[in-house]
Backbone atoms as SQL, in Angstrom:
CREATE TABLE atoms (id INTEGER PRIMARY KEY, chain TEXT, resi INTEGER, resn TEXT, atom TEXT, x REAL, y REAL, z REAL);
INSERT INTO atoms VALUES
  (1, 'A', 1, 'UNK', 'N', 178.053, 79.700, 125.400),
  (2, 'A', 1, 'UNK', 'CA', 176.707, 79.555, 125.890),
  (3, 'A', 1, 'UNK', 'C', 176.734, 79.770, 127.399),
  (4, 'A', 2, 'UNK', 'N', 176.166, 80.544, 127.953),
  (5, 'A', 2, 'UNK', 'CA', 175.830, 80.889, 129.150),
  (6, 'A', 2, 'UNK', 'C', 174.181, 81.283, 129.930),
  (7, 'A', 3, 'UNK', 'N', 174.109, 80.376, 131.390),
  (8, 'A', 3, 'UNK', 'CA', 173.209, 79.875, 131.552),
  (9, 'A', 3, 'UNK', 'C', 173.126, 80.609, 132.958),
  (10, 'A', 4, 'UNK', 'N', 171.900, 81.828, 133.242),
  (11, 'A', 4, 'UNK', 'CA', 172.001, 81.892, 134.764),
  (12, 'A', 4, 'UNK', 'C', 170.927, 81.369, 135.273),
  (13, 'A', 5, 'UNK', 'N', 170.581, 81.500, 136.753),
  (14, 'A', 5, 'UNK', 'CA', 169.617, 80.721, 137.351),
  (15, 'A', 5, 'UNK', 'C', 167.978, 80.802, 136.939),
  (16, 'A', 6, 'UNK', 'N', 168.015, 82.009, 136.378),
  (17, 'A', 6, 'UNK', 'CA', 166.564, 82.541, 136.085),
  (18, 'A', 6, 'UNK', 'C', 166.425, 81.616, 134.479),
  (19, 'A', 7, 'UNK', 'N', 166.991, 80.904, 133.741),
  (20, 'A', 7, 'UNK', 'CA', 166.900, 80.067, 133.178),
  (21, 'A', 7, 'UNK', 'C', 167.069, 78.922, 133.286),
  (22, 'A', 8, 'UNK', 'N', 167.511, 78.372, 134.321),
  (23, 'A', 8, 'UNK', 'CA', 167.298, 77.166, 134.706),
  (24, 'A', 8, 'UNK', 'C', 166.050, 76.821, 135.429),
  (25, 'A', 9, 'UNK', 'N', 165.106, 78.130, 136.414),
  (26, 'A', 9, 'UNK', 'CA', 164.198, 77.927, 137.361),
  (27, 'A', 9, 'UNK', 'C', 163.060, 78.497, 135.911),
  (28, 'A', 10, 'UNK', 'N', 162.980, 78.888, 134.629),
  (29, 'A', 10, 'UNK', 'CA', 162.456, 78.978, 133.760),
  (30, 'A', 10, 'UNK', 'C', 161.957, 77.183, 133.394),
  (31, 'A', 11, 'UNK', 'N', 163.196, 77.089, 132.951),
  (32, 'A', 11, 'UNK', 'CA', 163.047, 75.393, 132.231),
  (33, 'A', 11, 'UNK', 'C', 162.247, 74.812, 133.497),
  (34, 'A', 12, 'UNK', 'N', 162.847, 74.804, 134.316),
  (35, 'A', 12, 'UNK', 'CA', 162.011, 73.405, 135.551),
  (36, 'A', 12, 'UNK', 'C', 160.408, 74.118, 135.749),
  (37, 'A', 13, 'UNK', 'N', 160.031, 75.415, 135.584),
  (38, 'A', 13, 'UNK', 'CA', 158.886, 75.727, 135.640),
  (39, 'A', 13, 'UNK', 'C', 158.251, 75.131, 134.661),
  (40, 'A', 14, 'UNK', 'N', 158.661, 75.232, 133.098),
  (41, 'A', 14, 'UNK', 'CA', 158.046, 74.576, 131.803),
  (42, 'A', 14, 'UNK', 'C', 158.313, 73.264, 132.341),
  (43, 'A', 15, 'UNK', 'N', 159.003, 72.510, 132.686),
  (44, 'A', 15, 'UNK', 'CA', 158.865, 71.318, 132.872),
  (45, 'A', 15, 'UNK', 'C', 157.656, 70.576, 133.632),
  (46, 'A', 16, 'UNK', 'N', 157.196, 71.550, 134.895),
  (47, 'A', 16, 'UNK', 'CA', 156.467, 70.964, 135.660),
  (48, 'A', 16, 'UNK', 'C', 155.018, 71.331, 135.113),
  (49, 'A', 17, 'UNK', 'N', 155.092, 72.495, 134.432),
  (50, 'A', 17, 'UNK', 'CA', 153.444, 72.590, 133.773),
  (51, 'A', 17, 'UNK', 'C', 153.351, 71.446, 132.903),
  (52, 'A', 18, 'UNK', 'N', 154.291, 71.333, 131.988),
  (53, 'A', 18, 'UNK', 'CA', 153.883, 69.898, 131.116),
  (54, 'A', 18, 'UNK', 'C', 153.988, 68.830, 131.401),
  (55, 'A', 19, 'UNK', 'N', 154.643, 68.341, 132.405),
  (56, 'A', 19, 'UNK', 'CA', 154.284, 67.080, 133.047),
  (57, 'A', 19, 'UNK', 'C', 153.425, 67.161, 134.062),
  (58, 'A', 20, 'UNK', 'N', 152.454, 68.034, 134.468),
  (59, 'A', 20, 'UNK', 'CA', 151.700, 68.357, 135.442),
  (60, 'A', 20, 'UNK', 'C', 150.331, 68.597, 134.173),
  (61, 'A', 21, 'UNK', 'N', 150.627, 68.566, 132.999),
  (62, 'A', 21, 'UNK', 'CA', 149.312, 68.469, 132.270),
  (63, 'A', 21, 'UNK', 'C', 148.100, 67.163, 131.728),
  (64, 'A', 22, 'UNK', 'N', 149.519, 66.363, 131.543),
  (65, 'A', 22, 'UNK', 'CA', 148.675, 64.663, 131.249),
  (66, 'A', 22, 'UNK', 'C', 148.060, 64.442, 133.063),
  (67, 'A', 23, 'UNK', 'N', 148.240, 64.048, 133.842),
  (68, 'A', 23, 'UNK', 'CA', 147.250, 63.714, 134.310),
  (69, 'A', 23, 'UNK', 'C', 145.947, 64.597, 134.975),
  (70, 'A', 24, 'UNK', 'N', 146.347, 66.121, 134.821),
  (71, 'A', 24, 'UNK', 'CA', 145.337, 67.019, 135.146),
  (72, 'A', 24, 'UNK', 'C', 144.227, 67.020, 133.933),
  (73, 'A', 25, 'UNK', 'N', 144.829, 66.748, 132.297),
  (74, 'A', 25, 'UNK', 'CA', 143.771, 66.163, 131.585),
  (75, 'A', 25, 'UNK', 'C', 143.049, 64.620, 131.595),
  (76, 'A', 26, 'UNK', 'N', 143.825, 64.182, 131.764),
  (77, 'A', 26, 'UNK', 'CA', 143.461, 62.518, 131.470),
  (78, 'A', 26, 'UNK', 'C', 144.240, 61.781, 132.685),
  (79, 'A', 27, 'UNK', 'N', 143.905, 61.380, 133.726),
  (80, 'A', 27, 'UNK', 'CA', 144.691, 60.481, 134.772),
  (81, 'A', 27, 'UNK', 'C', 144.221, 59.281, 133.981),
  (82, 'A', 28, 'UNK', 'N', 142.739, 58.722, 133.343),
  (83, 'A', 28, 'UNK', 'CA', 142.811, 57.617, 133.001),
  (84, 'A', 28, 'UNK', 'C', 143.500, 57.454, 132.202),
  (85, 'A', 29, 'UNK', 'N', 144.084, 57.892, 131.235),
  (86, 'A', 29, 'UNK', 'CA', 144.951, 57.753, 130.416),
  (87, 'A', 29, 'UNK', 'C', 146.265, 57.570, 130.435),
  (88, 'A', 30, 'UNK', 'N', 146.535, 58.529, 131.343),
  (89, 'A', 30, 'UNK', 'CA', 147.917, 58.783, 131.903),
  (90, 'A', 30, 'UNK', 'C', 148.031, 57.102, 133.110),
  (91, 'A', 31, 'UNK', 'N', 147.479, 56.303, 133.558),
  (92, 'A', 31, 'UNK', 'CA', 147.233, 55.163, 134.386),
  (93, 'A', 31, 'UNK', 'C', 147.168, 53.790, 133.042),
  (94, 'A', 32, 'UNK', 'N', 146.259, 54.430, 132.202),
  (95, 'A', 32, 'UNK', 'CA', 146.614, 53.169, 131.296),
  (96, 'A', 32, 'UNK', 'C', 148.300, 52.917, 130.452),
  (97, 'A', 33, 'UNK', 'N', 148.750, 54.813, 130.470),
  (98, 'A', 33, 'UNK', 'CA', 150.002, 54.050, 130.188),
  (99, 'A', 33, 'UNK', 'C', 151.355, 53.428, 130.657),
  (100, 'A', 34, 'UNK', 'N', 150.727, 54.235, 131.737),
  (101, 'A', 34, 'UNK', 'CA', 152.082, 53.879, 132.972),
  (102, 'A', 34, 'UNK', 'C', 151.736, 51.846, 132.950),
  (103, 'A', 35, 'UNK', 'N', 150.338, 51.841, 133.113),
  (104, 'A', 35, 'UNK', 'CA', 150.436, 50.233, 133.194),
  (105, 'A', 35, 'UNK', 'C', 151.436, 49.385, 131.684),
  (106, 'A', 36, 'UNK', 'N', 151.030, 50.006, 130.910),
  (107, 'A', 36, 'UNK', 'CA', 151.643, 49.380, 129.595),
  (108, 'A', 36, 'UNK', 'C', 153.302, 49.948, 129.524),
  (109, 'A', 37, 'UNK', 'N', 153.576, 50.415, 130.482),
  (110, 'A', 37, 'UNK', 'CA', 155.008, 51.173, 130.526),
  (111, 'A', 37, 'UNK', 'C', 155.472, 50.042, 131.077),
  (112, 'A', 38, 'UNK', 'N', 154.837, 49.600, 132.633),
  (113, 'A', 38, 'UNK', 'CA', 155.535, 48.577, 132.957),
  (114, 'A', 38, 'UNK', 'C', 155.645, 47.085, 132.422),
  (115, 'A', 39, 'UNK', 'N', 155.315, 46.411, 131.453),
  (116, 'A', 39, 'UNK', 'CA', 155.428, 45.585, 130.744),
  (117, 'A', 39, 'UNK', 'C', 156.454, 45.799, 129.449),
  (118, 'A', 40, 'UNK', 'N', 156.867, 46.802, 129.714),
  (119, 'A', 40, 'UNK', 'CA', 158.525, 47.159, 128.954),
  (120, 'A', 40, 'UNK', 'C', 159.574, 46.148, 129.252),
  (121, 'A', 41, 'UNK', 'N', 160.546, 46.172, 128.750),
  (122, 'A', 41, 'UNK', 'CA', 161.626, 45.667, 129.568),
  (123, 'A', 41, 'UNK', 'C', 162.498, 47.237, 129.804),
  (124, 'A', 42, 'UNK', 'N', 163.183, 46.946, 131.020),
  (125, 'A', 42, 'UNK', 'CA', 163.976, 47.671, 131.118),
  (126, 'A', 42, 'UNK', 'C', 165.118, 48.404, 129.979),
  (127, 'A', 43, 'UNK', 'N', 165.725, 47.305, 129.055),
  (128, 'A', 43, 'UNK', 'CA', 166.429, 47.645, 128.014),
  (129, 'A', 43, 'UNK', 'C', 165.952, 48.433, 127.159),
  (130, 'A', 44, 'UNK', 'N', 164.679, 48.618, 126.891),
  (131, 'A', 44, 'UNK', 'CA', 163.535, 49.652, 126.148),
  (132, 'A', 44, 'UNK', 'C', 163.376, 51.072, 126.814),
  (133, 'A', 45, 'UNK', 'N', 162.946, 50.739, 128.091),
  (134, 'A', 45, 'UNK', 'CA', 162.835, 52.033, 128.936),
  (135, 'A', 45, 'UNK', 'C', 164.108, 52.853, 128.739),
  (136, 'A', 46, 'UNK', 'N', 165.847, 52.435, 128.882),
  (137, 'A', 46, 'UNK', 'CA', 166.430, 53.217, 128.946),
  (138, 'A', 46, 'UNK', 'C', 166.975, 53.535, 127.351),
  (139, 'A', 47, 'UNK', 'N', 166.716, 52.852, 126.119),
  (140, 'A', 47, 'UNK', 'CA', 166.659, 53.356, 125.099),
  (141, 'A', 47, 'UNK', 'C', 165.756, 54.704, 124.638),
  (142, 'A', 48, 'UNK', 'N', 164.766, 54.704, 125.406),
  (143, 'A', 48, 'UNK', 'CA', 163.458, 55.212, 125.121),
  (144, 'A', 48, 'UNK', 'C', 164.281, 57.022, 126.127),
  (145, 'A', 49, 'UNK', 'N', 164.696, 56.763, 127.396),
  (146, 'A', 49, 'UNK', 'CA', 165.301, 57.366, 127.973),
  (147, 'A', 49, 'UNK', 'C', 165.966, 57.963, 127.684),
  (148, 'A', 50, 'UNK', 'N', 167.079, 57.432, 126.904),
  (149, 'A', 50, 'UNK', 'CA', 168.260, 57.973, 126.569),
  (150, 'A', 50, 'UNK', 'C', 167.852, 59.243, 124.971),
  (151, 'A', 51, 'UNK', 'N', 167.402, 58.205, 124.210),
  (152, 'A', 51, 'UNK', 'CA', 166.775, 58.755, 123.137),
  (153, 'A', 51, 'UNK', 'C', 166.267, 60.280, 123.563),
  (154, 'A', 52, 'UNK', 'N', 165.466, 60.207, 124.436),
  (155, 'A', 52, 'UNK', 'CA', 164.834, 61.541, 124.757),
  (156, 'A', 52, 'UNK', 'C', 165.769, 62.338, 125.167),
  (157, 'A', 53, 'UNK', 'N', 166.558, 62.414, 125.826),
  (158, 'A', 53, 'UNK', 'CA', 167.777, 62.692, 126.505),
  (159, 'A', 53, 'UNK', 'C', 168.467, 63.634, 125.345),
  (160, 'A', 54, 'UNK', 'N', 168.772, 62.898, 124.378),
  (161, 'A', 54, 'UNK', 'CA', 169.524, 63.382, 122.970),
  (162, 'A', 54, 'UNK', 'C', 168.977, 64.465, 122.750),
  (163, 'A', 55, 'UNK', 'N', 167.688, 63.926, 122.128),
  (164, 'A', 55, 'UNK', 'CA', 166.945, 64.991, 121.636),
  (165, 'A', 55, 'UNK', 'C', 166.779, 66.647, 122.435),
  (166, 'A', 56, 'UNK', 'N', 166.460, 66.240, 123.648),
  (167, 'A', 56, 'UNK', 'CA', 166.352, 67.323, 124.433),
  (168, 'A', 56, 'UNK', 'C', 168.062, 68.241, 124.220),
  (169, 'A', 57, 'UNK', 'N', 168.863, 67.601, 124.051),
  (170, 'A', 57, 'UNK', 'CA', 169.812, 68.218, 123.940),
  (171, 'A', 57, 'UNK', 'C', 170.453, 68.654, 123.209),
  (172, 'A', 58, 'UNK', 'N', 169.910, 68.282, 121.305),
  (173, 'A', 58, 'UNK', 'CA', 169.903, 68.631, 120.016),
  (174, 'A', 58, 'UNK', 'C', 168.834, 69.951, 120.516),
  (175, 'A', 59, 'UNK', 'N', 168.188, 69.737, 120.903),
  (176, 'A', 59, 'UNK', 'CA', 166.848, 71.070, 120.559),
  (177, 'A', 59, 'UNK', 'C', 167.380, 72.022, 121.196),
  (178, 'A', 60, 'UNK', 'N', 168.583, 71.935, 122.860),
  (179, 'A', 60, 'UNK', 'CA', 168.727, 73.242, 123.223),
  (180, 'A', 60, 'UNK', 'C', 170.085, 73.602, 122.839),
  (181, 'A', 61, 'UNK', 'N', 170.636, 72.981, 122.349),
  (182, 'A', 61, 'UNK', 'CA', 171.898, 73.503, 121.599),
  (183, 'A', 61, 'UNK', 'C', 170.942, 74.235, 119.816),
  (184, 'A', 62, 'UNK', 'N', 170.119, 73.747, 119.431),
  (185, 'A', 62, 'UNK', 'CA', 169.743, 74.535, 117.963),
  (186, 'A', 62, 'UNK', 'C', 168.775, 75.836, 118.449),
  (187, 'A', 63, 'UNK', 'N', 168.114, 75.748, 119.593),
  (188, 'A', 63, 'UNK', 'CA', 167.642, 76.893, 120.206),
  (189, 'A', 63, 'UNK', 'C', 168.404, 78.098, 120.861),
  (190, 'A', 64, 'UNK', 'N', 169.743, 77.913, 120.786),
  (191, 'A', 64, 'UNK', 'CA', 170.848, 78.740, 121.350),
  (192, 'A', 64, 'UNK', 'C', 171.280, 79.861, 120.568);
């Protein structure tokens, strides 16, 4: 598997449109959950973290 820069500055472009989409649709939304985010515990957040983490990394190894 080989990775040059024009795919890495690909991914961080997709990255920033979709996290640049929740609050350009919904800030109230995107504010109500950040509030209910912080009433997590930490031990959740980095399960929740990590979890995603995986996944993201099952999907670009089966996308390869």
């Amino acid at each position: 598997m080989s990775f040059g820069w024009n795919d890495l500055l690909t991914a961080l472009a997709l990255l920033l449109i979709l996290e640049g989409l929740v609050p350009f649709i919904s800030p109230a939304g995107m504010k109500k959950t950040y509030e209910q985010l912080i009433r997590y515990p930490e031990k959740t957040l980095r399960i929740i973290g990590f979890t995603s983490t995986i996944a993201g990394i099952l999907l670009l190894f089966l996308t390869d």
